[in-house]
Structures are given as C-alpha cells and as structure tokens.
MARSELO-117758 format. One line per 2 residues: number of its first residue (from 1); their letters; for each residue x negated, z negated, y negated of N, C-alpha, C, O. Coordinates in pm, whole numbers. Atoms other than C-alpha are relative to their C-alpha. Layout:
BEGIN
NUM = a = X/Z/Y/X/Z/Y/X/Z/Y/X/Z/Y  ...
***
This chain:
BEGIN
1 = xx = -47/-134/39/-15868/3065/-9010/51/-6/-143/167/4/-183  -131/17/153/-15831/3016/-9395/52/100/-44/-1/205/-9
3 = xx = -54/-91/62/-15638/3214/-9567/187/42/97/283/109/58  -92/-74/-106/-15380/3262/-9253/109/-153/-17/72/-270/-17
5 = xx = -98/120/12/-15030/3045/-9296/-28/-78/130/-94/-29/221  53/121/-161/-15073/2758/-9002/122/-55/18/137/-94/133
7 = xx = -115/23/-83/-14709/2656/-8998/158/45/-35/205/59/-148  -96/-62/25/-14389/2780/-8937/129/-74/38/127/-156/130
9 = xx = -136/26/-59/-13986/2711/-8927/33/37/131/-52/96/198  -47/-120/-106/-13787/2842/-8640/50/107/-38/67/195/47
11 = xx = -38/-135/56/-13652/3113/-8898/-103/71/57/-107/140/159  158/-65/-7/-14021/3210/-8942/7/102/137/-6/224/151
13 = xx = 38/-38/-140/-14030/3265/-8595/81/78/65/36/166/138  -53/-81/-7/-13723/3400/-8543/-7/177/-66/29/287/-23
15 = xx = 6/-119/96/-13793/3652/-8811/-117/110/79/-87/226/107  84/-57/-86/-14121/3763/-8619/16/28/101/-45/133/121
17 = xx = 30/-23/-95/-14040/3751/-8263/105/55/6/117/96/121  -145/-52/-34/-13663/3897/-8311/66/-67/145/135/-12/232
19 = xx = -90/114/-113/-13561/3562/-8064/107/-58/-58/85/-177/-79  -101/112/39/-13268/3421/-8187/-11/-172/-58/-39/-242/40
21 = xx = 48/110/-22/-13317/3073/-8319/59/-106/98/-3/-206/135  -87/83/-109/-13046/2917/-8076/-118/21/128/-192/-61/184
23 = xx = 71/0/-161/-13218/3077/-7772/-158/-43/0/-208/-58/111  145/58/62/-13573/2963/-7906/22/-132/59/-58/-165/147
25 = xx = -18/103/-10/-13423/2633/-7877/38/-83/115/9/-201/130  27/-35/-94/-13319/2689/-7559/-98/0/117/-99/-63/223
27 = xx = 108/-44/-56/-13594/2810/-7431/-82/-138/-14/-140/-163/92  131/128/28/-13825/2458/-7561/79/-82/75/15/-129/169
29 = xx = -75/87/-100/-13520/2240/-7392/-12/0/114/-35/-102/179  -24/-40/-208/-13496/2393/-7024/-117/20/31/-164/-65/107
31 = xx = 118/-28/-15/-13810/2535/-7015/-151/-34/-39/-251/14/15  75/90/58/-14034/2317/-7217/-125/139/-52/-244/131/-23
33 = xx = 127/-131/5/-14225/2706/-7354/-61/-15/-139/-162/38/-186  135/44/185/-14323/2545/-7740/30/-173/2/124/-230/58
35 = xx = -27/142/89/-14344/2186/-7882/14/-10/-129/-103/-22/-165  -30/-1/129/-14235/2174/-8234/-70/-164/-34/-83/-245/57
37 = xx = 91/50/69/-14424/1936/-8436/102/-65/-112/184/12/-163  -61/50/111/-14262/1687/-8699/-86/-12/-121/-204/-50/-125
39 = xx = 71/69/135/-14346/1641/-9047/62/-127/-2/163/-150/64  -31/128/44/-14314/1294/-9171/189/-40/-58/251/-146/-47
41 = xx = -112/-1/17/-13980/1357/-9293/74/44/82/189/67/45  -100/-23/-120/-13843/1451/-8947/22/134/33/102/153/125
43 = xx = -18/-118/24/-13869/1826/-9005/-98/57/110/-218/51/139  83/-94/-116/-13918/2042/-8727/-99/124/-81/-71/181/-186
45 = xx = 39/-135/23/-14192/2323/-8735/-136/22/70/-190/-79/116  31/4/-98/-14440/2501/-8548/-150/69/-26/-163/145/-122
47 = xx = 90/-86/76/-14783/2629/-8567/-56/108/52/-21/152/161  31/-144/-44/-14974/2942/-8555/-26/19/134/4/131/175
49 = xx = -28/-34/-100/-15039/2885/-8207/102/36/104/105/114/200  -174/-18/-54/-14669/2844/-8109/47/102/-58/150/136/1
51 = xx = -21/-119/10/-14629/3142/-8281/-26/114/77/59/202/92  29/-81/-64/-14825/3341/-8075/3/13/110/-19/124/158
53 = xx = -66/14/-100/-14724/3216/-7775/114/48/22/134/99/132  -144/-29/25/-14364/3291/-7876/-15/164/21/38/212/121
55 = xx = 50/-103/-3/-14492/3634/-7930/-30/48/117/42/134/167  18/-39/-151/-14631/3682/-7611/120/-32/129/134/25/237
57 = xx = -93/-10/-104/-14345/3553/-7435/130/79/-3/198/125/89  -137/-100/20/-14060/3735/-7616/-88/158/48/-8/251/59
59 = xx = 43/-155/-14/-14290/4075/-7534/11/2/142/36/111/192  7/-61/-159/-14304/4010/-7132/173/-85/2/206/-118/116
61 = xx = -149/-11/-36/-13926/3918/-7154/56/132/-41/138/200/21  -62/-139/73/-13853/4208/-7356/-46/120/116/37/210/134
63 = xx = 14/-52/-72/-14045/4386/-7085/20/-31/137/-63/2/221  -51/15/-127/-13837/4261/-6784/-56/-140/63/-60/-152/186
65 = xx = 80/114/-98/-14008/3921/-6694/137/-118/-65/170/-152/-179  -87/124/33/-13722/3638/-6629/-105/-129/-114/-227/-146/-115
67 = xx = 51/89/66/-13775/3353/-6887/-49/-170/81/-131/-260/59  46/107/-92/-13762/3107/-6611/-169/27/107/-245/-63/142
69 = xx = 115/-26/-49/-14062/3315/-6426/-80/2/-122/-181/-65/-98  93/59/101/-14239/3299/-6760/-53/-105/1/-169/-118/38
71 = xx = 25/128/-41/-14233/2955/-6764/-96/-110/117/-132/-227/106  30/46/-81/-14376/2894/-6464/-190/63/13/-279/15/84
73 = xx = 139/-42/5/-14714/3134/-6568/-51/-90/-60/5/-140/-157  137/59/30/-15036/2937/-6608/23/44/-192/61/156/-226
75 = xx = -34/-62/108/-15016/2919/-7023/-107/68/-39/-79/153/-123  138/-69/-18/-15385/3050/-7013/-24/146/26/-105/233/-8
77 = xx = -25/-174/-84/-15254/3355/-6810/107/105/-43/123/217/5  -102/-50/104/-14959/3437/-7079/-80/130/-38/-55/242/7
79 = xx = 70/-128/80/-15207/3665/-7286/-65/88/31/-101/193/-22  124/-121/-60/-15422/3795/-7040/121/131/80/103/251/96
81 = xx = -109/-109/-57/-15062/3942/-6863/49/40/-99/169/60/-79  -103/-40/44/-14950/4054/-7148/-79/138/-99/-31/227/-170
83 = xx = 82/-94/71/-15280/4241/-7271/8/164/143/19/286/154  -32/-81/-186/-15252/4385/-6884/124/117/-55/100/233/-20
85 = xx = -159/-35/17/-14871/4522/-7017/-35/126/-97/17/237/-84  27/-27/124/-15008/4647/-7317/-94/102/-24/-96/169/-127
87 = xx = 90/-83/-26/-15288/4846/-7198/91/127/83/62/247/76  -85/-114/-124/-15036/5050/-6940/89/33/-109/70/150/-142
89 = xx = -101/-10/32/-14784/5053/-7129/18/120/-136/-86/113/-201  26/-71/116/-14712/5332/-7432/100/-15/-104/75/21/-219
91 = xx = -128/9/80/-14388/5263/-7588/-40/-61/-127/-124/-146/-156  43/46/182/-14353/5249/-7993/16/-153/12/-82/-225/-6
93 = xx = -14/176/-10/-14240/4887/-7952/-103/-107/4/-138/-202/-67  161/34/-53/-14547/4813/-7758/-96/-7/-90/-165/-106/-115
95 = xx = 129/66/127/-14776/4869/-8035/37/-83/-124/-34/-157/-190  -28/72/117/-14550/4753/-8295/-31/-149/23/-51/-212/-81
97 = xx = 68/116/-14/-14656/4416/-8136/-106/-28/19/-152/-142/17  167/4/15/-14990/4493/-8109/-62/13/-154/-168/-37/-192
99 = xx = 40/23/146/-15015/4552/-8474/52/-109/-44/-32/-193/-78  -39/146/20/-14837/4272/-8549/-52/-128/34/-44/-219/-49
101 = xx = 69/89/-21/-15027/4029/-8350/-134/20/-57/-209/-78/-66  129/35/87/-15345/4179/-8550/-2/6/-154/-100/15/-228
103 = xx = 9/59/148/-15186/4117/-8890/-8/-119/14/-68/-186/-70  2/179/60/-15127/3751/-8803/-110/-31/33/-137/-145/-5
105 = xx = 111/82/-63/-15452/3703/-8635/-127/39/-93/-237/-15/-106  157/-21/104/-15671/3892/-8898/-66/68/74/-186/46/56
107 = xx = 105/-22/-162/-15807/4109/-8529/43/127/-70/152/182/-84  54/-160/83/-15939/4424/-8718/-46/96/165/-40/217/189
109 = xx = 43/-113/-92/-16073/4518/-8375/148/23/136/139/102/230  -111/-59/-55/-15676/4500/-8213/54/127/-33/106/211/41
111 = xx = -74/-113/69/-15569/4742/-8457/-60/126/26/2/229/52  57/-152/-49/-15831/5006/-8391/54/24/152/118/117/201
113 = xx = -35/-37/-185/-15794/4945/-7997/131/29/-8/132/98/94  -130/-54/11/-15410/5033/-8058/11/106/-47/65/195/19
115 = xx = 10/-167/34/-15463/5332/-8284/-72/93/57/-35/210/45  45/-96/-44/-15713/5486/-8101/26/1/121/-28/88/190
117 = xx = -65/-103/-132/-15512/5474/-7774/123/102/-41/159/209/8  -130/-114/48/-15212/5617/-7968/-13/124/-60/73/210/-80
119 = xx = 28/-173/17/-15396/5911/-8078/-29/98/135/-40/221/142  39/-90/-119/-15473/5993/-7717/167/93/58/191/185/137
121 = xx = -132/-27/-40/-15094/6028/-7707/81/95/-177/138/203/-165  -55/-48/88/-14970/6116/-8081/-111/81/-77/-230/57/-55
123 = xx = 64/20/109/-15100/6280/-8363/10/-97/-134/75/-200/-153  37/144/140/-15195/6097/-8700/184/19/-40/272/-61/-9
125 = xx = -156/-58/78/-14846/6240/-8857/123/-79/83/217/-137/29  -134/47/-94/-14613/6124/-8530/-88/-133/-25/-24/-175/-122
127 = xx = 10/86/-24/-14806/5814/-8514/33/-102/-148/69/-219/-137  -56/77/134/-14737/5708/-8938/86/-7/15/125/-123/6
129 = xx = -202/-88/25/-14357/5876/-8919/52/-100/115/163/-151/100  -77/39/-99/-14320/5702/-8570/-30/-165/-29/67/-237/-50
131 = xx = 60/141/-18/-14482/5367/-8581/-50/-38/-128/-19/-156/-143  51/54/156/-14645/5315/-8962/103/-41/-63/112/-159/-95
133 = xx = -103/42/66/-14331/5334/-9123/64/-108/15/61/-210/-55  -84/151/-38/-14095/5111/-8925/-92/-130/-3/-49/-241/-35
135 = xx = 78/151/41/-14411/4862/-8927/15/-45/-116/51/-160/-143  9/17/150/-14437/4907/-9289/159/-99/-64/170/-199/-135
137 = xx = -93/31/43/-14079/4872/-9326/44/-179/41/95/-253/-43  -14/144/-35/-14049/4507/-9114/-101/-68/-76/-53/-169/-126
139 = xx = 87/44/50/-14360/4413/-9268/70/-91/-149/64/-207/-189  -29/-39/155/-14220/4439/-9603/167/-149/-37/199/-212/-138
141 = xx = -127/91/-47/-13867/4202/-9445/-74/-148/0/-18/-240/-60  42/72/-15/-14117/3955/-9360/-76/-48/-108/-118/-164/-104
143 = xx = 96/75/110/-14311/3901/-9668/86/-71/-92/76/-181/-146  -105/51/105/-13983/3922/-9873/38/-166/80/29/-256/-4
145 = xx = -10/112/-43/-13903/3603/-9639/-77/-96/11/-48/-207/55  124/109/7/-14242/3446/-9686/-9/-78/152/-23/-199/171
147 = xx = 35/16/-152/-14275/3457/-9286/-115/17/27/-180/-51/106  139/-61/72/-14575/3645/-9404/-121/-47/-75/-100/-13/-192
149 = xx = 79/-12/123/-14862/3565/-9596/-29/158/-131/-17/273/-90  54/-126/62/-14968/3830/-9882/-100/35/67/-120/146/116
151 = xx = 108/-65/-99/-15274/3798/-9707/-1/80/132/-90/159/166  -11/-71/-128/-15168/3922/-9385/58/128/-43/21/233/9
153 = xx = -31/-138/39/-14987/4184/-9559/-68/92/-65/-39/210/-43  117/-68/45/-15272/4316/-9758/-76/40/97/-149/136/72
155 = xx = 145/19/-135/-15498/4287/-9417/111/123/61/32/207/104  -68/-113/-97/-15228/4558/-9242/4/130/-55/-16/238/0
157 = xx = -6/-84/104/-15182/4739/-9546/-126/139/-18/-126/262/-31  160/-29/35/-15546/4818/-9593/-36/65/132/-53/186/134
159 = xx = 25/-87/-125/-15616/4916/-9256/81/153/13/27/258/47  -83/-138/-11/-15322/5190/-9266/-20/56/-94/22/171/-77
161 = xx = 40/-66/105/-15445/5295/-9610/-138/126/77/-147/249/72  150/-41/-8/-15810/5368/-9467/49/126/91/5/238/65
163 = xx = -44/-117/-97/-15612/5586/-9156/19/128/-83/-18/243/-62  -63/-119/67/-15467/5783/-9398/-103/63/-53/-115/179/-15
165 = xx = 60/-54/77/-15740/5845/-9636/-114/55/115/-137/174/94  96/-78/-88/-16008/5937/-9344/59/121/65/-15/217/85
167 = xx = -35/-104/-11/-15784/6167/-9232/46/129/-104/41/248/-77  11/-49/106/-15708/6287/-9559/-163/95/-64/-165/188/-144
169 = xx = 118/-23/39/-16071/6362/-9614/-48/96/79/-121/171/15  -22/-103/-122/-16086/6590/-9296/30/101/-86/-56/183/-119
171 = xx = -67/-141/29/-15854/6837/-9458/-45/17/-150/-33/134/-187  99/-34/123/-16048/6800/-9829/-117/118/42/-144/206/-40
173 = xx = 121/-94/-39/-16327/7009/-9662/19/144/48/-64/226/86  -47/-124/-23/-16098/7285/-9608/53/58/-112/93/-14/-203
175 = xx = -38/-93/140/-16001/7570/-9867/105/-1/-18/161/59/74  -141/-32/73/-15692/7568/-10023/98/116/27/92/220/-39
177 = xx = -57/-154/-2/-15455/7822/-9905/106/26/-106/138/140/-140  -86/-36/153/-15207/7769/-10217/-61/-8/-129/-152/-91/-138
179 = xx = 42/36/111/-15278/7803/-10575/99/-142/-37/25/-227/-88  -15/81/88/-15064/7546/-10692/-38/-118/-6/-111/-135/92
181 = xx = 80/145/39/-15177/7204/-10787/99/-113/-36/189/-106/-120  -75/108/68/-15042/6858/-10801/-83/-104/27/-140/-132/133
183 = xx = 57/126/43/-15183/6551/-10961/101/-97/61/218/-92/23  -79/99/-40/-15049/6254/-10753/-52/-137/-111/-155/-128/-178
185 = xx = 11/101/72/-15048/5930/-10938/93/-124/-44/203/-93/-90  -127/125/7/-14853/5571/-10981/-49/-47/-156/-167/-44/-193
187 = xx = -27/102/124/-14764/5380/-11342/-80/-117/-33/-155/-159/55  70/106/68/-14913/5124/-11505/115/-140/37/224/-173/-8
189 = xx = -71/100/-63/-14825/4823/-11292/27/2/111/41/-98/183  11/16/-168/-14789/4976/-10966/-89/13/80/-174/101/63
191 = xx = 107/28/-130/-14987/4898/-10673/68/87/143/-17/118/227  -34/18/-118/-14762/5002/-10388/-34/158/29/42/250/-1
193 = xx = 36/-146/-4/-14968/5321/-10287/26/45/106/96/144/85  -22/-34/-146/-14939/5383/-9915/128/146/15/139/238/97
195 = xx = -123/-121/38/-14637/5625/-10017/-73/132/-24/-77/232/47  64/-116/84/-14825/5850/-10234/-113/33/63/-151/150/51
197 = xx = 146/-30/-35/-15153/5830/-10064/43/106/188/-31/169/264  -43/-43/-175/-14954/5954/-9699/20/137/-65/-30/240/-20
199 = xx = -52/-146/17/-14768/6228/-9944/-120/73/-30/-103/193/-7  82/-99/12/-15134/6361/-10048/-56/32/111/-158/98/88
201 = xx = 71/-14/-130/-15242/6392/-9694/117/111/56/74/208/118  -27/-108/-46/-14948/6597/-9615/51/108/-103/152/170/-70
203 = xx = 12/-106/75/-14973/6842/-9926/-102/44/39/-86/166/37  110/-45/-39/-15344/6893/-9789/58/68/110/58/191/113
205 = xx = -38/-52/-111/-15200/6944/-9476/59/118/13/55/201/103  -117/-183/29/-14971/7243/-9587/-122/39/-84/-55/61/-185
207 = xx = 90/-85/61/-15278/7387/-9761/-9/6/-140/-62/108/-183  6/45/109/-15240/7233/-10124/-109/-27/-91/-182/-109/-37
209 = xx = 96/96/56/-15478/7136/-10360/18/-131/-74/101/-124/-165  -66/122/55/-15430/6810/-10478/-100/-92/-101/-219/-85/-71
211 = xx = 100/78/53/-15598/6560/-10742/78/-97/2/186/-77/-53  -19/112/-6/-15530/6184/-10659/-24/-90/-115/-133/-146/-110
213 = xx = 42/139/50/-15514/5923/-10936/-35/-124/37/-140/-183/14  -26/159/-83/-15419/5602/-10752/63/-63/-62/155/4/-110
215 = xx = -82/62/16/-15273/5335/-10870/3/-5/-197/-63/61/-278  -12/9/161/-15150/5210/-11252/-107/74/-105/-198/26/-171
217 = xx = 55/-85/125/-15266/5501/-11470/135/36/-124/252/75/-130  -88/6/143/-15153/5486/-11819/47/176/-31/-13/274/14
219 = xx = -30/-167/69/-14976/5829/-11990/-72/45/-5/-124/140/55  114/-44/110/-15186/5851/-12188/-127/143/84/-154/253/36
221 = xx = 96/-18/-49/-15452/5961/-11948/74/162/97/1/257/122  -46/-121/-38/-15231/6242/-11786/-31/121/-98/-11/239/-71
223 = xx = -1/-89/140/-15297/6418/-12107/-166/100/64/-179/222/71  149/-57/-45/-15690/6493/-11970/0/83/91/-92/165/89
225 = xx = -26/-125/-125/-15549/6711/-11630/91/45/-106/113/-69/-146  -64/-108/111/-15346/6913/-11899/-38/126/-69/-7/244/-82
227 = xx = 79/-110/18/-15615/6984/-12054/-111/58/37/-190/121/-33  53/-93/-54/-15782/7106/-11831/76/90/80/54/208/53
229 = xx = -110/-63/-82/-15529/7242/-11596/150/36/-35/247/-39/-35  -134/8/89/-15252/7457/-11764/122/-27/62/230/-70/21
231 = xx = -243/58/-95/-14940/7413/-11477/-110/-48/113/-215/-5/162  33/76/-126/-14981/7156/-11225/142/-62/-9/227/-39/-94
233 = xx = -110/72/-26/-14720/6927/-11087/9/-105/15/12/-148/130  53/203/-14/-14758/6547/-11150/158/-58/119/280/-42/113
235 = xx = -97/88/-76/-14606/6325/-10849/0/-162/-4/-100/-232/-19  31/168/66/-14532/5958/-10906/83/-58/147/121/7/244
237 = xx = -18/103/-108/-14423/5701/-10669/52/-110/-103/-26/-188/-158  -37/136/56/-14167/5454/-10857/56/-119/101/175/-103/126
239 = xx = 7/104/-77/-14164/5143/-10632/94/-131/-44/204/-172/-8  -12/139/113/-14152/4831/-10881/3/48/-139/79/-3/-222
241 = xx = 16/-21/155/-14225/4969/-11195/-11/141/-41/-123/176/-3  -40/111/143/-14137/5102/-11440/178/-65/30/265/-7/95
243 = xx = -146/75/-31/-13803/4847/-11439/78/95/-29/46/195/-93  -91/-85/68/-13505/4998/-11483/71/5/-82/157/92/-68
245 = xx = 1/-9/134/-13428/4927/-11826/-112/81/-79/-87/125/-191  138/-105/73/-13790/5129/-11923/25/122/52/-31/213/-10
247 = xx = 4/-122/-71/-13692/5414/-11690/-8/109/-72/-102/187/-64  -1/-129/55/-13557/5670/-11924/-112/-39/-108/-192/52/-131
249 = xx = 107/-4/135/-13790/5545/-12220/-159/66/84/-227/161/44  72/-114/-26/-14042/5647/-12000/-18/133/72/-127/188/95
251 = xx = -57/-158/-21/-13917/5970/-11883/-92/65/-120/-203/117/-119  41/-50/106/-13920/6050/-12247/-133/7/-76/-155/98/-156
253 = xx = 132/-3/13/-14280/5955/-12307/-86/50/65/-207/56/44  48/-100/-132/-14354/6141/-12030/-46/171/-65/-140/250/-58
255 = xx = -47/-184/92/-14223/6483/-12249/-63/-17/-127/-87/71/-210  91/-10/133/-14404/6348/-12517/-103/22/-9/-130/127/-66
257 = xx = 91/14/-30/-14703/6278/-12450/-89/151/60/-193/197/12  12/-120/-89/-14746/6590/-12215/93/139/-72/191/184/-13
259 = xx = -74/-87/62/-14613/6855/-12443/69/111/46/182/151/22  -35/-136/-111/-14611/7151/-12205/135/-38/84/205/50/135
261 = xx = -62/-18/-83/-14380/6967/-12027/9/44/154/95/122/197  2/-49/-97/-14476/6999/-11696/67/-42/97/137/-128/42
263 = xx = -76/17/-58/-14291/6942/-11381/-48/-152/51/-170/-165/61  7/129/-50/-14268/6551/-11249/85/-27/86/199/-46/44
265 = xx = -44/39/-127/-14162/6474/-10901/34/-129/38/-76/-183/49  13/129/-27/-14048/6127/-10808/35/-14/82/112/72/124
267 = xx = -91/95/-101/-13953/5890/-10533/-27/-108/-23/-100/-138/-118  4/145/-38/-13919/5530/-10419/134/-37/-82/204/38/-149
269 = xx = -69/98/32/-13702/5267/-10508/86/51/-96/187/117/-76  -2/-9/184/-13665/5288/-10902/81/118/-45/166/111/-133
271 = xx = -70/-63/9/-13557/5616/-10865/171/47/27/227/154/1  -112/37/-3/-13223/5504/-10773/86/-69/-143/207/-81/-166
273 = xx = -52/28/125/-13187/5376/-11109/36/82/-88/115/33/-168  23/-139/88/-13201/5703/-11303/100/83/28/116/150/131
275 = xx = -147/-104/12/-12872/5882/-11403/-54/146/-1/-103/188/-106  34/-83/-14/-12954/6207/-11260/80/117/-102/17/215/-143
277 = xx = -97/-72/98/-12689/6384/-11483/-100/31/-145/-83/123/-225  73/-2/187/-12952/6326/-11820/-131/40/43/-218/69/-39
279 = xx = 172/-46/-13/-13275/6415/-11635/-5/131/-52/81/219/-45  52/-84/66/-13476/6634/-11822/-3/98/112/-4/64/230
281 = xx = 15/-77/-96/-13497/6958/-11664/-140/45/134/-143/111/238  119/-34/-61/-13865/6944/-11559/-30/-117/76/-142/-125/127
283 = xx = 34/103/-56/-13831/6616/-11410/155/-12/151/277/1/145  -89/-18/-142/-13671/6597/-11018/-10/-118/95/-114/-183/109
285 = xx = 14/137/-89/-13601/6321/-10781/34/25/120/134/95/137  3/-8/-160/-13642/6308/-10392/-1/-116/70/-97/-193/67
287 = xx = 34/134/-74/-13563/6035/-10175/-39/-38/66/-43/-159/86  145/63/-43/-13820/6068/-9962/-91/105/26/-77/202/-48
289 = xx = 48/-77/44/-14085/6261/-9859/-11/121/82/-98/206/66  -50/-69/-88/-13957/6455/-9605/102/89/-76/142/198/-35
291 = xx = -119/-108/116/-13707/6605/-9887/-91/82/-39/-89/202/-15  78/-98/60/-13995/6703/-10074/-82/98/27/-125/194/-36
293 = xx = 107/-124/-17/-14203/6865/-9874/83/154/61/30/261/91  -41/-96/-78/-13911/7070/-9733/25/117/-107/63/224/-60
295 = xx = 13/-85/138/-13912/7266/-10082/-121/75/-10/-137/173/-83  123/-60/63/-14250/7344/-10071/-38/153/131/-134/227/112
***
C-alpha cells in the first residue's frame, strides 16, 4: 500500500480510535487484542493492521459489545460483525468511521457505499453540515498530529470536493432567480478550497449566479470580471494566506487594483487577524458561512 503510513505510536492510535492510551494498554495486557512491535531501540509501535483492528474494536465497544466478549470473537469475524453493525446502523458516528476507515485504507468504493446510503436518509446539505464538517474538522486534528498522512488527507479531501461539485453542477443548469453576482475565489497561495467550493453550491442553491475561480488567483486577474461585470461581489476564503502581517497590505491592493471598489466578503481563519475597526467600508467579514448566507 505505498504511499499509506505503515506504523504507528499508541498516541497515533489513540488520536484515531478516541481509546485512551492507558486503556489501549489495558486492553493488549488482559485481553491480548494488539501486539505492539519493537523497534531496535526498544520502542513500542504498531502497524496499519493493528490499527484497524483497534478501529473495529473501539466501534463494536462503542456500540455496546463488552471488551471481554470482543476478545473472545474469531479475529477474522471482527470486520465482518462490524460491517453487519454498519450496514443497520445510521448514526452520524457510524459513518464518521466508515469514512475514516476509507481514508486510511485508500477504499474509494467505502466512501461511496456510505454516502450513497446517507442520502437515502439525508440530503447533500444535512449530510456536509452534519457529517463533512466534523470529519473535515478531526481530519484536519489528525494531520496537524501527523497521525495522518497528507496522502490520506488529500484522498478524503478529494472525494468530498467531487460531492460538492457534482452537486453543484445540478443547480448550474438552472436559471438564476437573482441578478446579483459573485465571483468566488482564494489568494495566491491558498489551496484550502472545500470552504468556498461548499459556499458556491449554496449561493446556487438560493438562486445566485456565481463565477468560481478556485484556488491562488493573483489580483491582478480580478481586474478582467470588472471589466466585464460592472457590480459583482468577490468572496475569498482566507485560510493560510495571506499571513497576517500582509493582511491589511492586501486589503489595500485589493482597492487598488479594483478601482470601483467593489464589495469583498471574507471568512476562515486569517480573518481573525484583521482589526475590524480600519476595514474599508466595502470590505466585510463573516465567520462562517452560515452568517453569510443569512444576509442574503
């Protein structure tokens, strides 16, 4: 499986299965349910299969199965009871470990079989708001801890991008019931789109017209929807960049550049940096996107 990390601490593991590392430890003593593995220097740690074992057993404890009757299942018959659980079962939790076991495993065809039972139950909107986010958001705990690969986080990423944008593309084929217009678009340097690409799916959704940049577009280039389009409403997504020592400098290059001055919408992160007291008048900050759309 290249590309996929192959071994882990008991943090690691803690960090993923939300087991404690005491009771982990526990659990391999009394119950003999992982073998940890030495490195040469005496250092415990464990690999991707003991991960996923761990996984499967914190999910049928979490769903009522003593750890001592765990123990005693065939380890062969762990995954097949727990796909059994998983199929009945509907709770947000429930899939959040079903997506989770198909970021670490790289199983493109878990993730569909999970989303397309949860549409039989949600729509697209309850199922991002309910379950995308908080994934997104642990996801995001785990990489910062390098529990994660990038790769696995790109591989989850990408899949919830594509949800969005196919459904996004649905409501492109419908007419516009507002005139106004907003150019979505991220900075030069950011990548982290999943934000911006969810908020153009629900400006379509309210009957918007929208034109998508994507990711790191220079000023400069805002200048070309200007002129063609005399009022629109540019939305940005500050994440990572620009730092917040560049913030107001580029505010102000913002008003330069763009003479008209048109209106600029922000969120994320970054925007916590920005002394709202000096913002220009045509420029507004929302902290998420549930603020913004309640304006519109």
């Amino acid at each position: 499986m290249n590309g996929t990390k192959q071994t882990f601490s008991i943090k690691d593991l803690e960090n993923l299965s939300g087991i404690k590392a005491h009771t982990i430890r526990i659990w391999e003593k009394r119950y003999k349910l992982l073998s940890p593995k030495r490195t040469g220097t005496n250092i415990r740690y464990y690999t991707l299969e003991s991960l996923q074992k761990l996984l499967n057993v914190s999910f049928l404890y979490n769903n009522g199965y003593k750890i001592s009757k765990i123990a005693d299942i065939n380890e062969e018959k762990i995954p097949v009871l727990v796909k059994e659980i998983l199929n009945n079962d509907r709770s947000a939790n429930d899939y959040m470990n079903k997506f989770k076991l198909a970021m670490i495993n790289f199983d493109q065809s878990l993730f569909y079989h999970a989303y397309n039972s949860l549409l039989n139950q949600k729509s697209f909107r309850e199922i991002f708001n309910d379950i995308f986010i908080p994934l997104l958001n642990e996801i995001g705990l785990l990489w910062q801890t390098n529990t994660i690969t990038p790769a696995q986080e790109h591989f989850i990423s990408n899949l919830i991008k594509h949800k969005i944008l196919v459904n996004t593309e649905k409501l492109y084929q419908e007419q516009p019931a507002n005139d106004q217009i907003f150019v979505l678009y991220l900075p030069e340097n950011e990548i982290h789109e999943i934000g911006l690409l969810y908020l153009n799916y629900e400006l379509n959704l309210h009957g918007y017209k929208s034109i998508y940049l994507g990711q790191t577009v220079p000023l400069e280039s805002l200048k070309d929807i200007t002129d063609s389009y005399s009022e629109v409403t540019f939305i940005s997504y500050f994440t990572v960049e620009p730092k917040a020592e560049k913030l107001n400098e580029y505010l102000k290059r913002f008003n330069k550049i763009l003479e008209n001055k048109p209106e600029l919408w922000l969120l994320g992160k970054q925007i916590l940096n920005i002394n709202q007291s000096k913002l220009p008048v045509n420029i507004k900050t929302y902290k998420t996107i549930k603020d913004l759309l309640s304006i519109l």
